[in-house]
PQR file of N, CA, C, O and H, with PARSE charges and radii, in Angstrom:
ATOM      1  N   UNK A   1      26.117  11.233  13.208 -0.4000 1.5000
ATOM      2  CA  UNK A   1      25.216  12.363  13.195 -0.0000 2.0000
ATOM      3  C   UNK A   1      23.943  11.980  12.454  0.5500 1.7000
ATOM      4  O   UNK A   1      23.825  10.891  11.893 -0.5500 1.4000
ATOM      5  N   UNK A   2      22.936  12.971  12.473 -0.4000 1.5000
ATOM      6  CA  UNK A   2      21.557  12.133  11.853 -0.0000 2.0000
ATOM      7  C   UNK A   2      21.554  13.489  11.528  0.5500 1.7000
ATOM      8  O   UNK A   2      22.034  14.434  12.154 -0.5500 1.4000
ATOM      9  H   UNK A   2      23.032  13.856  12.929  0.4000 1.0000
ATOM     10  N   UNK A   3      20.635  13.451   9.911 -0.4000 1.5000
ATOM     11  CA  UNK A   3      20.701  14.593   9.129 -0.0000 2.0000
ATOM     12  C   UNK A   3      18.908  14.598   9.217  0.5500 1.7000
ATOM     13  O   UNK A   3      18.221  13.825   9.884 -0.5500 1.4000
ATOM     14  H   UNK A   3      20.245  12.683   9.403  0.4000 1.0000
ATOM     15  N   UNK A   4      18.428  15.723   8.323 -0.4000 1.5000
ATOM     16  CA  UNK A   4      17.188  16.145   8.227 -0.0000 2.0000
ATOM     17  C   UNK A   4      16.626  14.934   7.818  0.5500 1.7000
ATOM     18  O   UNK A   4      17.345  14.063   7.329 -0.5500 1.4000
ATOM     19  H   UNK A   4      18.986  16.351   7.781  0.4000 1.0000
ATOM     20  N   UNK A   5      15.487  14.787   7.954 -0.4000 1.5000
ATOM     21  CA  UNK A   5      14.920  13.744   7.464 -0.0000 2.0000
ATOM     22  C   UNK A   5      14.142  13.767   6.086  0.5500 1.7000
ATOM     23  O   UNK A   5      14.255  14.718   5.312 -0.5500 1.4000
ATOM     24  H   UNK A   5      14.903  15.494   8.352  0.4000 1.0000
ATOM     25  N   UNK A   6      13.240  12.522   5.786 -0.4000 1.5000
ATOM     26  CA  UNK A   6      12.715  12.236   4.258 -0.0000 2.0000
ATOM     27  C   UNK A   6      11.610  12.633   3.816  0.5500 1.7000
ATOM     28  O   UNK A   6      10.829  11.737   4.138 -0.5500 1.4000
ATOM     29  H   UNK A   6      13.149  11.749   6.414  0.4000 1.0000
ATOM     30  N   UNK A   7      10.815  13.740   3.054 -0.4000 1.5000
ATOM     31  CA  UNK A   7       9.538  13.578   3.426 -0.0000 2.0000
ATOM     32  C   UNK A   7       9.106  14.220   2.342  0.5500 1.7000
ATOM     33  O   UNK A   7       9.053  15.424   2.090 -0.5500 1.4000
ATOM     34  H   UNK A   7      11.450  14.467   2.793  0.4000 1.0000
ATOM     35  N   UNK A   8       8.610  12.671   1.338 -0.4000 1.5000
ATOM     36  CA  UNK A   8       8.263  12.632  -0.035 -0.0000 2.0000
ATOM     37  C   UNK A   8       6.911  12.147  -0.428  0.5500 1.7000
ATOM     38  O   UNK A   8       6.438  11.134   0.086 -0.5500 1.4000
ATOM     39  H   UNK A   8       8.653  11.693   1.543  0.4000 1.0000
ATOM     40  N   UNK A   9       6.281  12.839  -1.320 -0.4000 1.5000
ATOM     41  CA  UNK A   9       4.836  12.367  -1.561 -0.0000 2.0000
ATOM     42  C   UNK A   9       4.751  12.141  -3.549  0.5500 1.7000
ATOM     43  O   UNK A   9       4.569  13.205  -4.140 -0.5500 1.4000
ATOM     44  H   UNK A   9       6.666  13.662  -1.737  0.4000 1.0000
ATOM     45  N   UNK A  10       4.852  11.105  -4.287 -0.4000 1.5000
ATOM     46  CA  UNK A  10       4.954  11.249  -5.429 -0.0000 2.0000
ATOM     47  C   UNK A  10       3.478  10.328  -5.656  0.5500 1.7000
ATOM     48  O   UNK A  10       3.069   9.368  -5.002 -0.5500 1.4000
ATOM     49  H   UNK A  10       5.000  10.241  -3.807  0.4000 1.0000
ATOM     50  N   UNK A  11       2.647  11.269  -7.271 -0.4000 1.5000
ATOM     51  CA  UNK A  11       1.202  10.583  -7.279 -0.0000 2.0000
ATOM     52  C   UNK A  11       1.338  10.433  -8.605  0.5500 1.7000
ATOM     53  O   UNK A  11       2.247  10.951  -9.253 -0.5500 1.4000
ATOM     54  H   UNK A  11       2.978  12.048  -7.803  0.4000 1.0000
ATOM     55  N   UNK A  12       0.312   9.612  -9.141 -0.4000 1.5000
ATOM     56  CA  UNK A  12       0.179   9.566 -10.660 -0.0000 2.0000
ATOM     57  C   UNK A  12      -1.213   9.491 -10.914  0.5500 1.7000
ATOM     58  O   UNK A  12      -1.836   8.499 -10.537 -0.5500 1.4000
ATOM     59  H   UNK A  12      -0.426   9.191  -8.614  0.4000 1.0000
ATOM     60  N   UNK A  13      -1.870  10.574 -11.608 -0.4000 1.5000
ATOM     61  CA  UNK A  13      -3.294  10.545 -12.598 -0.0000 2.0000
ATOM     62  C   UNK A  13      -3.007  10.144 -13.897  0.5500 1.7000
ATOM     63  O   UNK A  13      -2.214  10.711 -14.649 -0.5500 1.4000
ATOM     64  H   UNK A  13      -1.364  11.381 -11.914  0.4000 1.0000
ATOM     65  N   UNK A  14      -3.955   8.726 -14.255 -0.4000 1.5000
ATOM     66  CA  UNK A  14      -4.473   8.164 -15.205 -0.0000 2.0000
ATOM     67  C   UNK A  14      -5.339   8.249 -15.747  0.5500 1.7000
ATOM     68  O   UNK A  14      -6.260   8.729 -15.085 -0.5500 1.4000
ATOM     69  H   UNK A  14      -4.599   8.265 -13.644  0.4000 1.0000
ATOM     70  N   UNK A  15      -5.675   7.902 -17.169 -0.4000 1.5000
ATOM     71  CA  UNK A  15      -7.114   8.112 -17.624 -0.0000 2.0000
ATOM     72  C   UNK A  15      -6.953   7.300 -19.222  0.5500 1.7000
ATOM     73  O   UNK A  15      -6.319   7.908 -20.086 -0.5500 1.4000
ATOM     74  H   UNK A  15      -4.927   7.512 -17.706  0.4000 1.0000
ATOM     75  N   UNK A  16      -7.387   6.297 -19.467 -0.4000 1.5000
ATOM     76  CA  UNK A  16      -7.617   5.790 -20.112 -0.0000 2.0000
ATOM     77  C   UNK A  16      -8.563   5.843 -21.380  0.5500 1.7000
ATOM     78  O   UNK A  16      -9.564   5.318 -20.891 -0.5500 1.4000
ATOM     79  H   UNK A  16      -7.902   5.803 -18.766  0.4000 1.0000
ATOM     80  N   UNK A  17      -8.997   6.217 -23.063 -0.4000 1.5000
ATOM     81  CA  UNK A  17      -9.676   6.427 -23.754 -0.0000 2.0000
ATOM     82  C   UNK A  17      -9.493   5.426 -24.915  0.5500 1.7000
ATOM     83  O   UNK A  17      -8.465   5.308 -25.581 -0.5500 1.4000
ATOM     84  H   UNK A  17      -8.184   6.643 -23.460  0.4000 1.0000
ATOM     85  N   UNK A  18     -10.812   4.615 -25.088 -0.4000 1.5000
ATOM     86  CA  UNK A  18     -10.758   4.019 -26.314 -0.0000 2.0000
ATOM     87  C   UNK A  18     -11.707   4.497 -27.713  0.5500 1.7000
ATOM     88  O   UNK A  18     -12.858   4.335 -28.117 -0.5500 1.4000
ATOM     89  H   UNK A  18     -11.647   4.711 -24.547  0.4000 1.0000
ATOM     90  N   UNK A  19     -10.112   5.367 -28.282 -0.4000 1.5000
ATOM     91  CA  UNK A  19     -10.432   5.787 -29.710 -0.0000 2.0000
ATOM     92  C   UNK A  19     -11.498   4.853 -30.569  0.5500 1.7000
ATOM     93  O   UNK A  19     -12.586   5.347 -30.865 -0.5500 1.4000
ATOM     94  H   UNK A  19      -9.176   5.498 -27.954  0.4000 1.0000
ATOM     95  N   UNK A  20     -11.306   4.052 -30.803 -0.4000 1.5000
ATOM     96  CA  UNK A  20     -11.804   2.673 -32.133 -0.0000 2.0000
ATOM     97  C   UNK A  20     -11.757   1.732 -31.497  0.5500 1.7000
ATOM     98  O   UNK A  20     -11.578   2.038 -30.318 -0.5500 1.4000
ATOM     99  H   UNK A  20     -10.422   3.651 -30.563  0.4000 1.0000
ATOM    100  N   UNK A  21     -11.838   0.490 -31.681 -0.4000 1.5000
ATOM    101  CA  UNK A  21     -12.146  -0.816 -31.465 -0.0000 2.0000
ATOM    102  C   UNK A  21     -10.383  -0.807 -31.349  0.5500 1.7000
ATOM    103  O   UNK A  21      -9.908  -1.186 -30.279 -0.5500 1.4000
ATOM    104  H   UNK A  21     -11.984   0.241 -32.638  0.4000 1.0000
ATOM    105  N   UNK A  22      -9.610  -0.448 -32.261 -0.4000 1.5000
ATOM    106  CA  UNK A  22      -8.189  -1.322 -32.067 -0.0000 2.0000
ATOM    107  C   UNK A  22      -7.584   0.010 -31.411  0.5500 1.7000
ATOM    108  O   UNK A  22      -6.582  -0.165 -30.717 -0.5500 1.4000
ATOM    109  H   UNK A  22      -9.997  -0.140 -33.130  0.4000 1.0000
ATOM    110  N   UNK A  23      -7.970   1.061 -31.517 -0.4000 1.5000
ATOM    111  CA  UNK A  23      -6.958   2.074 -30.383 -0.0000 2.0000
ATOM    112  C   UNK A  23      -7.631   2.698 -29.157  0.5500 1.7000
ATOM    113  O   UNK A  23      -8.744   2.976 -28.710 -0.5500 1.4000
ATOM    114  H   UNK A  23      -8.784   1.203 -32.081  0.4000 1.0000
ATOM    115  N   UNK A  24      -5.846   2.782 -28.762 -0.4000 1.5000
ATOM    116  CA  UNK A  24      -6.607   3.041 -27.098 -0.0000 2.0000
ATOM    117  C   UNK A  24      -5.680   4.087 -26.566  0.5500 1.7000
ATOM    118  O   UNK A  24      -4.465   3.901 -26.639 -0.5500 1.4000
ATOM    119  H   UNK A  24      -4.943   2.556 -29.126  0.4000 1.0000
ATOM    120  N   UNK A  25      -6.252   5.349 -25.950 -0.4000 1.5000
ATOM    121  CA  UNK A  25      -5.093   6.349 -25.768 -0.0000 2.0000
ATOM    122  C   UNK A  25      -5.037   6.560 -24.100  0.5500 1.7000
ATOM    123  O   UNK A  25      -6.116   6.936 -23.643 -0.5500 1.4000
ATOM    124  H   UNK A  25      -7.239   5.500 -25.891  0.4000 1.0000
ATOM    125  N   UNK A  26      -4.176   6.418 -23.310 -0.4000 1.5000
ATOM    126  CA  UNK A  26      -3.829   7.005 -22.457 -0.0000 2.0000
ATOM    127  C   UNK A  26      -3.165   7.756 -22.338  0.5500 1.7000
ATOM    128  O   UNK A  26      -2.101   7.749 -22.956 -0.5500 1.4000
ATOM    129  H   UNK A  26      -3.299   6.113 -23.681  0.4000 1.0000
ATOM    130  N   UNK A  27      -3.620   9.078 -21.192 -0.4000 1.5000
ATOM    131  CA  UNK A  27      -3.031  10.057 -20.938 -0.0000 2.0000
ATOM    132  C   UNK A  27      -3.088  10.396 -19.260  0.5500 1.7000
ATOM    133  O   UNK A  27      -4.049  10.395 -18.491 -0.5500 1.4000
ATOM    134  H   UNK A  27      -4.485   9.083 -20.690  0.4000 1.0000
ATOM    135  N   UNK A  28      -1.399  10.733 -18.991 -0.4000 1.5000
ATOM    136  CA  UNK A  28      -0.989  10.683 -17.690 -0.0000 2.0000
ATOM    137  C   UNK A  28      -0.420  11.550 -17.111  0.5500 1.7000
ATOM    138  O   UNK A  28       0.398  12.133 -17.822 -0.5500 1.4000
ATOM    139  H   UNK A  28      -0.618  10.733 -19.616  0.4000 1.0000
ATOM    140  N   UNK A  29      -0.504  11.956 -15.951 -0.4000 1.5000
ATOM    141  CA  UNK A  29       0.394  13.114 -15.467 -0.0000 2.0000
ATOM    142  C   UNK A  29       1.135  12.291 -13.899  0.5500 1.7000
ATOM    143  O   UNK A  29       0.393  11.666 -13.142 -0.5500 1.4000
ATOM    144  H   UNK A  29      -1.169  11.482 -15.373  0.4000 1.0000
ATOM    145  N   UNK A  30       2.346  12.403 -13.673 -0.4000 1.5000
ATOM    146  CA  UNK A  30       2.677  12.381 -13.077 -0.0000 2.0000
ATOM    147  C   UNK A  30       3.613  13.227 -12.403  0.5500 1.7000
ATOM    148  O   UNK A  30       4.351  13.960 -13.061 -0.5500 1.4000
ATOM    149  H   UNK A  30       2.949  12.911 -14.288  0.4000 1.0000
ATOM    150  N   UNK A  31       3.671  13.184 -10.638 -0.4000 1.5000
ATOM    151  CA  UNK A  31       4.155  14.026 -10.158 -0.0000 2.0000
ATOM    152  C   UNK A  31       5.204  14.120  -8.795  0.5500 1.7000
ATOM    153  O   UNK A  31       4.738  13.683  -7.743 -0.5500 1.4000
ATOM    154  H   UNK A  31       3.071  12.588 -10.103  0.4000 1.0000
ATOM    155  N   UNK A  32       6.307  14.558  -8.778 -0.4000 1.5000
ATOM    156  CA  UNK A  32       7.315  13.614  -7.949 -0.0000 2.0000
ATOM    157  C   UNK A  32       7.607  15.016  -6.837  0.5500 1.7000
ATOM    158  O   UNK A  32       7.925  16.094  -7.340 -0.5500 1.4000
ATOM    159  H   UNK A  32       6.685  14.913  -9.633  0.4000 1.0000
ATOM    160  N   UNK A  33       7.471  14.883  -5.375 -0.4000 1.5000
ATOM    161  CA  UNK A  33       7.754  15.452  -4.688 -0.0000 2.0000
ATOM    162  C   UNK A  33       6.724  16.489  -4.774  0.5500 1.7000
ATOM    163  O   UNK A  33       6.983  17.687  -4.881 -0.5500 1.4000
ATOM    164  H   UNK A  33       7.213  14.007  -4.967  0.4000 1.0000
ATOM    165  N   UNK A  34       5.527  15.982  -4.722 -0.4000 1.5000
ATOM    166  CA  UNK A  34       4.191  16.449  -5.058 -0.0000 2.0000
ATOM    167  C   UNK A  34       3.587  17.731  -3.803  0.5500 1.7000
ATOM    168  O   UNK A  34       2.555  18.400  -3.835 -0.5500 1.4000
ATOM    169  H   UNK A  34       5.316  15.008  -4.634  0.4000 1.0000
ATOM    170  N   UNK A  35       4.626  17.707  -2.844 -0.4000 1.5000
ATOM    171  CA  UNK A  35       4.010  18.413  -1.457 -0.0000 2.0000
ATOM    172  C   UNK A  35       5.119  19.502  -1.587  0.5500 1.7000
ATOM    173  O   UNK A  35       4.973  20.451  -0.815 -0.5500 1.4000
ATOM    174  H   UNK A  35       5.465  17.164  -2.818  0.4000 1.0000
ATOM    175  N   UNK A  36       6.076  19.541  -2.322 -0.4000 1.5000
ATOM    176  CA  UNK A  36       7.205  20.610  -2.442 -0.0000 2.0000
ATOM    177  C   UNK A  36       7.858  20.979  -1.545  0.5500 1.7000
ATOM    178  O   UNK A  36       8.258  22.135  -1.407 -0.5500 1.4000
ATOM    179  H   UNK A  36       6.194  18.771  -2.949  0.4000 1.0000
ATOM    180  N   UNK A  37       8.141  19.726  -0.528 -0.4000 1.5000
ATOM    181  CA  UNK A  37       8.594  19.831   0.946 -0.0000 2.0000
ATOM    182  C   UNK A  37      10.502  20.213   0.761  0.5500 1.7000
ATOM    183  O   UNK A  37      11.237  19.449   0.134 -0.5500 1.4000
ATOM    184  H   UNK A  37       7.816  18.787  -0.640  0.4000 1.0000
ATOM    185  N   UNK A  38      10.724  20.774   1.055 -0.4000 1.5000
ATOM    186  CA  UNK A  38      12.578  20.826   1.173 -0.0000 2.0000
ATOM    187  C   UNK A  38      13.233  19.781   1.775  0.5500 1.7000
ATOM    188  O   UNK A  38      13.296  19.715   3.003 -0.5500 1.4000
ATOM    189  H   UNK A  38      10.128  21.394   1.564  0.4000 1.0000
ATOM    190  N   UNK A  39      13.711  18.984   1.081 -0.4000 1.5000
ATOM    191  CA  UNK A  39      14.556  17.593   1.333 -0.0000 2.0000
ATOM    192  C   UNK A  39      15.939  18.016   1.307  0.5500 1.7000
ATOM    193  O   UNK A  39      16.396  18.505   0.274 -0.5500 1.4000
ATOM    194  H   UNK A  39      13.659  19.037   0.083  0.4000 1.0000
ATOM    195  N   UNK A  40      16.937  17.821   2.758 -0.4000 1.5000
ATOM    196  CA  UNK A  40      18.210  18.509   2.641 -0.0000 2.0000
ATOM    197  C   UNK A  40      18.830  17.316   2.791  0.5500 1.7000
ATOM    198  O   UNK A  40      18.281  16.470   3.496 -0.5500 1.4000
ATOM    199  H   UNK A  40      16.566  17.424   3.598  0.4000 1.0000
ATOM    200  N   UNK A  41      20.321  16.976   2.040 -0.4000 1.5000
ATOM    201  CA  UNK A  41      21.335  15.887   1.747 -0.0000 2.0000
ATOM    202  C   UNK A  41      21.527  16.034   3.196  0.5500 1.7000
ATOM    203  O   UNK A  41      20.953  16.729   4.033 -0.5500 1.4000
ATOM    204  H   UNK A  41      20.767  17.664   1.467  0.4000 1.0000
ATOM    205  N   UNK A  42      22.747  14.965   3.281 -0.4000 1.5000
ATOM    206  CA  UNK A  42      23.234  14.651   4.220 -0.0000 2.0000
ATOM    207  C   UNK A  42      24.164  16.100   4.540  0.5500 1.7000
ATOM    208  O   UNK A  42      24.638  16.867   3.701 -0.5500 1.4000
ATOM    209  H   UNK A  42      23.213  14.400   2.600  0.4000 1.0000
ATOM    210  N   UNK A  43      24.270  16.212   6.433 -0.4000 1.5000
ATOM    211  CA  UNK A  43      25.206  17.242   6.697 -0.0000 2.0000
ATOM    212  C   UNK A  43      26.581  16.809   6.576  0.5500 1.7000
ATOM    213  O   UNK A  43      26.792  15.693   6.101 -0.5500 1.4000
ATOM    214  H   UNK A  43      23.885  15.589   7.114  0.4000 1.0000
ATOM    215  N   UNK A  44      27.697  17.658   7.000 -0.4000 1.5000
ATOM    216  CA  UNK A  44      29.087  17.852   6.924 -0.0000 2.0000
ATOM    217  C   UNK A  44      29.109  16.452   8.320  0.5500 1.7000
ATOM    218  O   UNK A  44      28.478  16.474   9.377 -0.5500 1.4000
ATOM    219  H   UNK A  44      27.525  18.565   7.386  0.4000 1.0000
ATOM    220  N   UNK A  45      29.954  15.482   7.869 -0.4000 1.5000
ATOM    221  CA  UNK A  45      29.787  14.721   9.215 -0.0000 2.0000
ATOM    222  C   UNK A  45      31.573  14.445   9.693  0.5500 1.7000
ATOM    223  O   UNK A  45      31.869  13.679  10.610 -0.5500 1.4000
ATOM    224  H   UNK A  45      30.466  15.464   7.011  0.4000 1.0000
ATOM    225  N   UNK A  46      32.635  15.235   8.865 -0.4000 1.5000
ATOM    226  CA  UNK A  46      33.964  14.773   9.339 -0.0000 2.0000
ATOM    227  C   UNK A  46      34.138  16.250  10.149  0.5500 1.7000
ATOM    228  O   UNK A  46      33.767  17.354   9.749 -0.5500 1.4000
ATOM    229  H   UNK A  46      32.395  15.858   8.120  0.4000 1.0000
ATOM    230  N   UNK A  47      34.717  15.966  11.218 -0.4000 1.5000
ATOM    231  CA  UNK A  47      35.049  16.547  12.337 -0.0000 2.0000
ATOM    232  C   UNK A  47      36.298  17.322  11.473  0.5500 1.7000
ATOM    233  O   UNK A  47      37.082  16.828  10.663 -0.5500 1.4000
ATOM    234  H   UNK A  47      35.019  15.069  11.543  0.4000 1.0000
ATOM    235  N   UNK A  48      36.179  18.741  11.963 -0.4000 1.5000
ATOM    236  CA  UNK A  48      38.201  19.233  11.715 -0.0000 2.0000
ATOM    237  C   UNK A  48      37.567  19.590  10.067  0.5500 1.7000
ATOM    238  O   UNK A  48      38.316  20.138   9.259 -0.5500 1.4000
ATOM    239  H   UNK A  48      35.541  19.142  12.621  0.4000 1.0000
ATOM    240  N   UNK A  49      36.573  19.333   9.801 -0.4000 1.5000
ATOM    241  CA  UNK A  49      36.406  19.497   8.369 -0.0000 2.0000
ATOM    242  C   UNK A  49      35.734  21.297   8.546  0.5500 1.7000
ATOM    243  O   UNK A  49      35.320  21.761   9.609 -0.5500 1.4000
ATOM    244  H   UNK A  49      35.964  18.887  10.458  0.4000 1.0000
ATOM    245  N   UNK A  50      35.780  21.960   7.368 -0.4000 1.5000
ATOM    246  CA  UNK A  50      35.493  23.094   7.348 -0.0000 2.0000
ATOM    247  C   UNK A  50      33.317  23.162   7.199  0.5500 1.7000
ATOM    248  O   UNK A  50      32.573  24.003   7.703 -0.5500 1.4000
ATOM    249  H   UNK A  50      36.116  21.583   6.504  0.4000 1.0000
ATOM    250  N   UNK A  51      33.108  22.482   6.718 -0.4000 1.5000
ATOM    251  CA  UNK A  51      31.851  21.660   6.565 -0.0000 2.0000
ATOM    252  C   UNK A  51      30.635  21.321   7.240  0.5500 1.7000
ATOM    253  O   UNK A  51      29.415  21.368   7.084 -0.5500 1.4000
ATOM    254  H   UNK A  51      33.712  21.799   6.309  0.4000 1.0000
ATOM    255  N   UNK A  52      31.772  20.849   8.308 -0.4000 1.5000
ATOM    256  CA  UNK A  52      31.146  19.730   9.489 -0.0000 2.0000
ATOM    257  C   UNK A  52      30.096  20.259  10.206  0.5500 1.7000
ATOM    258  O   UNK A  52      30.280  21.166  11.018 -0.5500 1.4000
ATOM    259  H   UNK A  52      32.764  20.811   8.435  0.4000 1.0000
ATOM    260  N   UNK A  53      28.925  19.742   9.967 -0.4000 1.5000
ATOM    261  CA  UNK A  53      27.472  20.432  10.736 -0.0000 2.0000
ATOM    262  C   UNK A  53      26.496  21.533   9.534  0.5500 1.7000
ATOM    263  O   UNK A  53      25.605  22.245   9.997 -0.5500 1.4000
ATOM    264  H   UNK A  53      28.776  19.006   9.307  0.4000 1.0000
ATOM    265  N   UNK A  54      26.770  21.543   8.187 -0.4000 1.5000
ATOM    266  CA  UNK A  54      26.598  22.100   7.447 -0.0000 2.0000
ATOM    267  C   UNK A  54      25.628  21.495   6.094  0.5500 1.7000
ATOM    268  O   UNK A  54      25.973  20.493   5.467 -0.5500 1.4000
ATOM    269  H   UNK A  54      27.495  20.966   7.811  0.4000 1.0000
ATOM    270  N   UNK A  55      24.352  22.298   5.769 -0.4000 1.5000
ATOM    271  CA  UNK A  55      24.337  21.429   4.815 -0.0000 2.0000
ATOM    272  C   UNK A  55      24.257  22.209   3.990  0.5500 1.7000
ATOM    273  O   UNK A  55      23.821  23.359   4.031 -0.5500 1.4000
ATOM    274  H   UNK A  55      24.072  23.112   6.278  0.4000 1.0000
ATOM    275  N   UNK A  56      24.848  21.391   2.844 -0.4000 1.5000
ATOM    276  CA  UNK A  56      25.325  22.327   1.168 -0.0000 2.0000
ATOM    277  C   UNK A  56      24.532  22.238   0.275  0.5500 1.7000
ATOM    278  O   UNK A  56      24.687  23.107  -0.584 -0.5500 1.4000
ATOM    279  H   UNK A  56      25.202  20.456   2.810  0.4000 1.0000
ATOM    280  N   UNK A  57      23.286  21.164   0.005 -0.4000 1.5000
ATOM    281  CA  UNK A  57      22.727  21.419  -1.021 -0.0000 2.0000
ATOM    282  C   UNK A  57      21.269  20.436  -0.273  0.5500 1.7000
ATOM    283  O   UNK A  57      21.174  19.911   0.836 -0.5500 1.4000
ATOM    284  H   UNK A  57      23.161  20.458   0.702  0.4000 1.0000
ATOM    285  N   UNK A  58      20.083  20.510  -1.671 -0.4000 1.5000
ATOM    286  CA  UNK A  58      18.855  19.775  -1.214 -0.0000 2.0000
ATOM    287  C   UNK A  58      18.597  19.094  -2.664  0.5500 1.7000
ATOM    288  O   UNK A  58      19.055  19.358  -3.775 -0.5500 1.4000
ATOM    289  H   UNK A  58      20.160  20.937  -2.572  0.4000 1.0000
ATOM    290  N   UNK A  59      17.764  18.201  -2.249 -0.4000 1.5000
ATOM    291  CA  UNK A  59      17.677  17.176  -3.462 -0.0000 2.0000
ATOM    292  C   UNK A  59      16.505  18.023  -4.159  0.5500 1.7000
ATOM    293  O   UNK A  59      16.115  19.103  -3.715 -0.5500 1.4000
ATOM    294  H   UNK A  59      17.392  17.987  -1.346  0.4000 1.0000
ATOM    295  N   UNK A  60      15.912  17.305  -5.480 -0.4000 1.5000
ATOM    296  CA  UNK A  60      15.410  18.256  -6.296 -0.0000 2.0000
ATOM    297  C   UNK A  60      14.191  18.409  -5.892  0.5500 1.7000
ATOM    298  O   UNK A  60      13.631  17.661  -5.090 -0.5500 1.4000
ATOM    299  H   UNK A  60      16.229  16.428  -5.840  0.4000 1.0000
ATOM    300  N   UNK A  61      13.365  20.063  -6.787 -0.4000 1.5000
ATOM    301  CA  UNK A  61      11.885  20.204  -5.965 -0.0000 2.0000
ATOM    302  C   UNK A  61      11.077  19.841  -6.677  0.5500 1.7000
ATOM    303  O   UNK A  61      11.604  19.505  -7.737 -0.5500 1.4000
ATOM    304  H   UNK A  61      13.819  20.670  -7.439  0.4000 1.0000
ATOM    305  N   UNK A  62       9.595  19.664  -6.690 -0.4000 1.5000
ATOM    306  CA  UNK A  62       8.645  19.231  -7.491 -0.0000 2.0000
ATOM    307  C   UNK A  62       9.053  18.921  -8.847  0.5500 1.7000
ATOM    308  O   UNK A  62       9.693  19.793  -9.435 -0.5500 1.4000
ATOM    309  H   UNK A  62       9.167  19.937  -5.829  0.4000 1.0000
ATOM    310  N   UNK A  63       8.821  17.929  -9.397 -0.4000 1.5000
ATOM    311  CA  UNK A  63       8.593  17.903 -10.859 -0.0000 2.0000
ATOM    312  C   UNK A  63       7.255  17.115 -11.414  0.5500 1.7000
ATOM    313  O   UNK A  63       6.867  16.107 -10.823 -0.5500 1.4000
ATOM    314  H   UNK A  63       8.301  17.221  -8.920  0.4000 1.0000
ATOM    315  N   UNK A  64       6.736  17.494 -12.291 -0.4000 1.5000
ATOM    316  CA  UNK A  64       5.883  17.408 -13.299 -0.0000 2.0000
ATOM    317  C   UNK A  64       5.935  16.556 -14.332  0.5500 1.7000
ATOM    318  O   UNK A  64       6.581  17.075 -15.242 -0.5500 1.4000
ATOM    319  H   UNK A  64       7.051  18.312 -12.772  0.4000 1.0000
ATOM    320  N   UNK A  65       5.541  15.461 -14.614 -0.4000 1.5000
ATOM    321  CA  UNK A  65       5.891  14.901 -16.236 -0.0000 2.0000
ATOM    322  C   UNK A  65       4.281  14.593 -16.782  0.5500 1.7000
ATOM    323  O   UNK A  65       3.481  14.224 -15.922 -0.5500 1.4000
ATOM    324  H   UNK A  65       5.016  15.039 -13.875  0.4000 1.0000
ATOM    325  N   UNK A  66       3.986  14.684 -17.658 -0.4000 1.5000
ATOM    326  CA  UNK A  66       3.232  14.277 -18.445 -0.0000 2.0000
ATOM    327  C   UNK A  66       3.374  13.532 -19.923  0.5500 1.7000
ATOM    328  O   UNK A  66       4.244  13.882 -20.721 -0.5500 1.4000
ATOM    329  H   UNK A  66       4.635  14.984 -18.357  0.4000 1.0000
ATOM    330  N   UNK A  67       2.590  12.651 -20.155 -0.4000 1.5000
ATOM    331  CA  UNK A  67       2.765  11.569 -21.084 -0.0000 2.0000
ATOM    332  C   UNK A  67       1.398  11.175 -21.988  0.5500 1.7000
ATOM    333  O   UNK A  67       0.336  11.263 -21.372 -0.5500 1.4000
ATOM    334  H   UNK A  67       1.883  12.367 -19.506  0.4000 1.0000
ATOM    335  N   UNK A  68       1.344  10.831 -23.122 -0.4000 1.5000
ATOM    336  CA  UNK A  68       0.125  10.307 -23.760 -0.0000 2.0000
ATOM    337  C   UNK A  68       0.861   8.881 -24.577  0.5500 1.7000
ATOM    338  O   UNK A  68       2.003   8.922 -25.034 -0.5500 1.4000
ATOM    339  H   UNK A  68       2.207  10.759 -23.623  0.4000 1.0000
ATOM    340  N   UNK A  69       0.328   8.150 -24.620 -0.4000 1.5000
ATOM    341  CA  UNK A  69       0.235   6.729 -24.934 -0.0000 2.0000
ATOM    342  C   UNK A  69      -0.758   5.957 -25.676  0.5500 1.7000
ATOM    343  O   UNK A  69      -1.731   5.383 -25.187 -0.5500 1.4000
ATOM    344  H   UNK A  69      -0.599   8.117 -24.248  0.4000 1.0000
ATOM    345  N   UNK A  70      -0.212   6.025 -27.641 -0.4000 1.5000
ATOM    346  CA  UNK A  70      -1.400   5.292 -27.818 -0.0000 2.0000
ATOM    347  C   UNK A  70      -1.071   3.998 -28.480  0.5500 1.7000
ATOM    348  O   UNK A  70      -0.234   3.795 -29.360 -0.5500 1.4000
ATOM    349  H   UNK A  70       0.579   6.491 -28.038  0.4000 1.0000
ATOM    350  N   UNK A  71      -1.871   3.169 -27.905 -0.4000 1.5000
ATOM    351  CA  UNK A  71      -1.866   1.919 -28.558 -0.0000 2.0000
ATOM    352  C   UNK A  71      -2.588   1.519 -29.294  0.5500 1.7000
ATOM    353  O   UNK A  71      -3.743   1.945 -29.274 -0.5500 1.4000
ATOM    354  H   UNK A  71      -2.551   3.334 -27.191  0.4000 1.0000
ATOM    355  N   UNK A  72      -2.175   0.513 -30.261 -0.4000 1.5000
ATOM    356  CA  UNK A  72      -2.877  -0.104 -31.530 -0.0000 2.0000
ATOM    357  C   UNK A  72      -2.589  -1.773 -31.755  0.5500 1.7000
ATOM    358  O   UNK A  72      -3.087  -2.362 -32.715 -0.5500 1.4000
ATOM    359  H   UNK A  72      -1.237   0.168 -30.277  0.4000 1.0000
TER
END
């Protein structure tokens, strides 16, 4: 059987700042499943199964991370 298909867009904004001569701060956002498309697991694929042709769950939706980074 062939289940729903894949359809993922993950991006990352950078930006780079140099505090002083010896520090340097980056700050980042990144973002996973950036289009918030519904990604469904695989269906029920055993025959005789109560299941079969069914799908039970979806993988996860957008997330967000953000980060700052400073070096010295």
């Amino acid at each position: 059987m062939i289940g729903a298909g894949l359809s993922n867009l993950d991006a990352t904004l950078a930006r780079n700042f140099r505090l002083a001569e010896k520090f340097n701060l980056q700050m980042r956002g990144e973002f996973f499943n950036a289009a918030n498309h519904p990604n469904y697991s695989l269906i029920g694929r055993i025959v005789n199964d109560p299941t079969y042709g069914i799908v039970q769950n979806q993988l996860p939706p957008r997330q967000i991370q953000l980060a700052a980074k400073l070096s010295f």
